[in-house]
C-alpha atoms as a printed R data frame, in Angstrom:
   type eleno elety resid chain resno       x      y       z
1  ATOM     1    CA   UNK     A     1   0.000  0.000   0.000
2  ATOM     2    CA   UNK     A     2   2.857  2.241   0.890
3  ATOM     3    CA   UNK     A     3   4.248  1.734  -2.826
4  ATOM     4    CA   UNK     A     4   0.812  2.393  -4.131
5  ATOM     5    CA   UNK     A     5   0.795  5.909  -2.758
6  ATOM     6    CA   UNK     A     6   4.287  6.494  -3.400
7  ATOM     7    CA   UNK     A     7   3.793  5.800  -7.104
8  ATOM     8    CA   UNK     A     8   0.388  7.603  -7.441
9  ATOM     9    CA   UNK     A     9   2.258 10.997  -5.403
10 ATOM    10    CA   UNK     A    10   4.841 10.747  -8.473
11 ATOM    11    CA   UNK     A    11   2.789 10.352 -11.200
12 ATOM    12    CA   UNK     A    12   0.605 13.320  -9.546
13 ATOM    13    CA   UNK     A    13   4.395 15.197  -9.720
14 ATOM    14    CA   UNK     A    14   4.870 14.847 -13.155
15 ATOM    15    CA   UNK     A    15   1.295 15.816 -14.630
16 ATOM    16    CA   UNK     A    16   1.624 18.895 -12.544
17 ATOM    17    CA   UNK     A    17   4.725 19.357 -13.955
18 ATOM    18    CA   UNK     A    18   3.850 18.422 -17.530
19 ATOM    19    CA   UNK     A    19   1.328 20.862 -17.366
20 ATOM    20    CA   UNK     A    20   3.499 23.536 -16.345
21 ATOM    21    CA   UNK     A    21   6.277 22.892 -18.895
22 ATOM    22    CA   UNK     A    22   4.007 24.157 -21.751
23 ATOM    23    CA   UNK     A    23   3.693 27.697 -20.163
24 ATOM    24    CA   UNK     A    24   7.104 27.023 -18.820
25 ATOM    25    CA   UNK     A    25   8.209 27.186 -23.081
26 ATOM    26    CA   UNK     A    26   5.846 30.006 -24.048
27 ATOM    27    CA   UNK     A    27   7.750 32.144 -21.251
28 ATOM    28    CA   UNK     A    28  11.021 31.113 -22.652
29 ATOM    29    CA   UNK     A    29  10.208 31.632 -26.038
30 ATOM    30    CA   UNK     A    30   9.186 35.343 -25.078
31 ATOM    31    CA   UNK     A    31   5.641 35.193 -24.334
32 ATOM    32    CA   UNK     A    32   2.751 33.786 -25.779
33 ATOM    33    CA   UNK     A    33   1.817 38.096 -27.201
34 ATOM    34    CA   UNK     A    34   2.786 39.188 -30.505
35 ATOM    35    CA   UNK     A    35   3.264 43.109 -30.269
36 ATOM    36    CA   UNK     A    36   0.986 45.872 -31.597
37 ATOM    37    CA   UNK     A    37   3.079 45.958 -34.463
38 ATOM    38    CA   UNK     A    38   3.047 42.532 -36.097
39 ATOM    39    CA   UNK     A    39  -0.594 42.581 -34.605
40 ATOM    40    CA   UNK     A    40  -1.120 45.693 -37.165
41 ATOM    41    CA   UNK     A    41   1.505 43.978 -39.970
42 ATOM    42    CA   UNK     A    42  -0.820 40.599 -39.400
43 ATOM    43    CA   UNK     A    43  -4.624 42.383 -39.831
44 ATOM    44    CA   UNK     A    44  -2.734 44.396 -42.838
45 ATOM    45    CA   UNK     A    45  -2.003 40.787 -44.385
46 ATOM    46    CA   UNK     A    46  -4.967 39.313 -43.518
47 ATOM    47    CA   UNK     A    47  -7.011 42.317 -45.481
48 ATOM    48    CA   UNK     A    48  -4.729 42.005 -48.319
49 ATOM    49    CA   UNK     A    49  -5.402 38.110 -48.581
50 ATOM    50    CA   UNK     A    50  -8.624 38.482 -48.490
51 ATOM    51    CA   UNK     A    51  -9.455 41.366 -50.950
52 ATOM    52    CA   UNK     A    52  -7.121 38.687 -53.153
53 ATOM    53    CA   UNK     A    53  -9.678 35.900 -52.234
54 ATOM    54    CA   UNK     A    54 -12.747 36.173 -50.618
55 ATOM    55    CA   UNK     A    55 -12.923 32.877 -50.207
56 ATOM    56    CA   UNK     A    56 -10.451 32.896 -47.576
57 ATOM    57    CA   UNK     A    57 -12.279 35.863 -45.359
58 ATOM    58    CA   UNK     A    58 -14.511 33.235 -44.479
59 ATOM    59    CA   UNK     A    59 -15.159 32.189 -40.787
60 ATOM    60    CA   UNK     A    60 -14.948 28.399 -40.739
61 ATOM    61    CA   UNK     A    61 -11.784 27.166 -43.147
62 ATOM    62    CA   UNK     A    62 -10.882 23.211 -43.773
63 ATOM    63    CA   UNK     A    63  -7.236 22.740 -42.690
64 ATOM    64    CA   UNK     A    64  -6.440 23.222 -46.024
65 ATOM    65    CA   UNK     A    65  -7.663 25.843 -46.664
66 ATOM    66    CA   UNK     A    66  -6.076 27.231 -43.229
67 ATOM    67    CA   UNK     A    67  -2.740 25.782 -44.540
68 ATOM    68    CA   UNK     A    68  -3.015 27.798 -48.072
69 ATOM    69    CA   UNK     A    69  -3.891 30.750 -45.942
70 ATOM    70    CA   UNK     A    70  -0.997 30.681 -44.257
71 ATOM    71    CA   UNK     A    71   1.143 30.567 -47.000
72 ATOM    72    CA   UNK     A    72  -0.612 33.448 -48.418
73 ATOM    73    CA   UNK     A    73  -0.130 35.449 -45.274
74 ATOM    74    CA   UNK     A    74   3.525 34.574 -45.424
75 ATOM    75    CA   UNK     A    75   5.043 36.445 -47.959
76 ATOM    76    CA   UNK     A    76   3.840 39.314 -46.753
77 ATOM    77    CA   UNK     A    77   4.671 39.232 -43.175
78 ATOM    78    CA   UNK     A    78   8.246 38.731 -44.144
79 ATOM    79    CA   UNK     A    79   7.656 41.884 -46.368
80 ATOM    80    CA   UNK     A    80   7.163 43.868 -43.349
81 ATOM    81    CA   UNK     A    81   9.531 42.380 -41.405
82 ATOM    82    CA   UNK     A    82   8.026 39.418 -39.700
């Protein structure tokens, strides 16, 4: 019985501790906020896209179509420096 608890207190450890690694990252990593900036650089893109395709201003994308988007979006956040 003494085992028992011993094992069920470690595995209790390591989910807490699992759990915490993800924010753990997102801290490292510099926060989980993009600034104003690329906030303003991303809604610029996204407008741009968009007026390309209206298809893609739609609410409720396939993953495909999410995927395509982002490669849309791409070329011109790294015109502006993102």
């Amino acid at each position: 019985m003494k085992h028992l608890m011993k094992f069920m207190a470690s595995i209790m450890v390591l989910l807490w501790l699992s759990g915490c690694m993800d924010t753990a990252t997102r801290l490292w990593n510099g926060g989980p906020y993009i600034s104003k900036k690329e906030s303003l650089a991303y809604d610029q893109c996204f407008d741009e896209v968009s007026a390309q395709d209206p298809e893609m201003a739609k609410p409720d994308l396939t993953q495909a179509e999410l995927l395509e988007f982002g490669y849309r979006v791409r070329p011109c956040m790294e015109r502006k420096g993102y």
